[in-house]
C-alpha positions in Angstrom: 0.0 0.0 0.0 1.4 3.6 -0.3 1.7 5.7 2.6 -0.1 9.1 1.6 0.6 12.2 3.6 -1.0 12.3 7.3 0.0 8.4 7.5 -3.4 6.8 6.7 -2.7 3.7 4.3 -4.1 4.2 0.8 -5.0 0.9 -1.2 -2.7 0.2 -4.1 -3.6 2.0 -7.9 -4.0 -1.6 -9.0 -6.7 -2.1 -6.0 -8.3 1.2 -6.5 -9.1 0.3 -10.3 -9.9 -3.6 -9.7 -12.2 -2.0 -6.8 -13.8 0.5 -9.7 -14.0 -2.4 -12.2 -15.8 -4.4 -10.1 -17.8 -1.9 -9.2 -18.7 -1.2 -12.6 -19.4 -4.7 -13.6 -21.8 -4.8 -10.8 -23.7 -1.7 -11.9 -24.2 -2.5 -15.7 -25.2 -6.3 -14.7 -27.6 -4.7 -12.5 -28.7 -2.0 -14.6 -29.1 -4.7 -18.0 -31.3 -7.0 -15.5 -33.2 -4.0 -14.6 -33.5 -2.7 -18.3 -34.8 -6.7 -19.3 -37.2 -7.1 -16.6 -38.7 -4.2 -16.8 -39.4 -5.2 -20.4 -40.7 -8.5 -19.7 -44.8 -8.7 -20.6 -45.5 -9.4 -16.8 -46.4 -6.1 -15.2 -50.2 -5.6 -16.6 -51.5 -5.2 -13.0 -48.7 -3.2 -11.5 -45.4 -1.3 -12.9 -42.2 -2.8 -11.5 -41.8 0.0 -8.6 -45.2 -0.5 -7.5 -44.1 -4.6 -7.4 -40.7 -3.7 -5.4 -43.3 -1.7 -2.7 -45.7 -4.4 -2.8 -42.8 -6.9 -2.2 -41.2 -4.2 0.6 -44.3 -4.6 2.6 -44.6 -8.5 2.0 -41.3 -8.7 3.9 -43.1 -6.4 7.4 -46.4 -8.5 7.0 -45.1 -9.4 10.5 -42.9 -6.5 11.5 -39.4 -5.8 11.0 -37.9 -8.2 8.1 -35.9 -10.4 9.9 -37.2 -9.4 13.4 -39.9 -11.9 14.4 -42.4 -10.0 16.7 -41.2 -6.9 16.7 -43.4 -5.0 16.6 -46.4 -3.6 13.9 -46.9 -5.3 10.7 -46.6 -2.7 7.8 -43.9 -0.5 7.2 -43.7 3.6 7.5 -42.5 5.5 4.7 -39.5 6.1 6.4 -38.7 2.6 6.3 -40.3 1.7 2.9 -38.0 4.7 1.8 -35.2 3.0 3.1 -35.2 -0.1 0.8 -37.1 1.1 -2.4 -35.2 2.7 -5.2 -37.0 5.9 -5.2 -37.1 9.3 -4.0 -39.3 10.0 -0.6 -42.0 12.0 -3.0 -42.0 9.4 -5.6 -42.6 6.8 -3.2 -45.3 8.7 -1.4 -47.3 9.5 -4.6 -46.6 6.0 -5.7 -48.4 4.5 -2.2 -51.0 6.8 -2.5 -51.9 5.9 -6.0 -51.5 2.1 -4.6 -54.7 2.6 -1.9 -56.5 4.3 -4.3 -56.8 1.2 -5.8 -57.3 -0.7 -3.1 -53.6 -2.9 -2.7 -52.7 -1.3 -0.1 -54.0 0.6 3.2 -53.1 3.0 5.6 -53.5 2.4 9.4 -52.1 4.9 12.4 -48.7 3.8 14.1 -49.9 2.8 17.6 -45.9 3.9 19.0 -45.7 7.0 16.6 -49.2 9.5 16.2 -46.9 11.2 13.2 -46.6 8.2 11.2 -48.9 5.8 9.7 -48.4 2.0 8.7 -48.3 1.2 4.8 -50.0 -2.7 4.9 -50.8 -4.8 2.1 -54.6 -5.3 1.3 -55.9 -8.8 0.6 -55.9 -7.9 -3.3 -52.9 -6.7 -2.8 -50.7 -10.0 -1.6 -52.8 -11.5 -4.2 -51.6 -9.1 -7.0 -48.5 -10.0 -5.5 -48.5 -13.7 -5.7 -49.4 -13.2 -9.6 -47.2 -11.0 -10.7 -44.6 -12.3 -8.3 -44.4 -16.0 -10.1 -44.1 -14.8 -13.0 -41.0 -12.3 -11.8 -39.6 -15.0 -10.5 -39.7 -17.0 -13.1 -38.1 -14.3 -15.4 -35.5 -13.6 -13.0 -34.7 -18.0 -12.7 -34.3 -18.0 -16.5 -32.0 -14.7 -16.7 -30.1 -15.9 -13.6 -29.4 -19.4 -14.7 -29.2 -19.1 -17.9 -26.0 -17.0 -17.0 -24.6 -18.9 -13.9 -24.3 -22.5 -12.4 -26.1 -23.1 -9.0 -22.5 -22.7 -7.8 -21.8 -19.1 -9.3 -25.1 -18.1 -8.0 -24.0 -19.0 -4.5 -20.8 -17.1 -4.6 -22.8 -14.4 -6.6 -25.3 -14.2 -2.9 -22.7 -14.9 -0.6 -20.6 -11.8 -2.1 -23.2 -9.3 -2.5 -24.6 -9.7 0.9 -21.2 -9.3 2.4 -20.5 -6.1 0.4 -24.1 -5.0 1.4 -23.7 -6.3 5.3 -20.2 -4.2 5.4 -21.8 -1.1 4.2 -24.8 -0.9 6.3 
């Protein structure tokens, strides 16, 4: 490693551009899977953001993801925010348009009086359990018509260490 001025270790040029390649690779195989599924001829009931909202509050039917009874099913839009690729005005418009027609439903936070819960409605898991098989089935052919089961391990295994070390 070079030693830059102040003492602090600075990664190698040849780390800093494998780092960036990597990186890039990342971004374009993301944004080409992206680009392809939005395309597919599944979304006739819902765009794919209202899907990835829909699929957010799937994963708080219960409470927090990953948090068995921990608290209020639902999710604020502070927390649906937090794992949706949208802006917080974009997301808000988006949920708004999504109880209009009756997928999803608002209910008061019984901890917070500022917030309300986003829930799914019963038409909503099951406009989620349609449209979701056939996503998944998209994403199965893209994904493993790319990778062995094996690469798709290392592929999981890597990306949720990258995402566990920067969260």
């Amino acid at each position: 490693m070079d030693e830059p001025a102040g003492g602090a270790a600075r990664p190698a040029r040849q780390d800093v551009r494998l780092a960036n390649e990597a990186w890039e690779a990342l971004f374009r195989a993301q944004a080409v899977l992206a680009r392809r599924f939005r395309d597919d001829d599944i979304w006739d009931e819902v765009s794919p953001s209202e899907y990835d909202v829909l699929h957010t509050l799937a994963r708080h039917e219960d409470g927090h993801p990953g948090v068995p009874g921990s608290g209020e099913a639902g999710a604020t839009m502070v927390e649906i925010n937090q794992e949706v690729l949208l802006t917080q005005g974009g997301i808000s418009r988006l949920v708004a348009r999504l109880v209009e027609r009756g997928l999803l439903e608002r209910r008061p936070d019984r901890h917070d009086r500022r917030a309300a819960r986003v829930l799914l409605t019963a038409r909503g898991r099951a406009v989620l359990r349609t449209v979701g098989r056939r996503h998944a089935r998209a994403v199965s052919a893209a994904m493993t018509g790319a990778l062995s089961p094996d690469q798709l391990r290392q592929l999981r295994h890597l990306t949720r260490q990258l995402t566990d070390h920067l969260t």
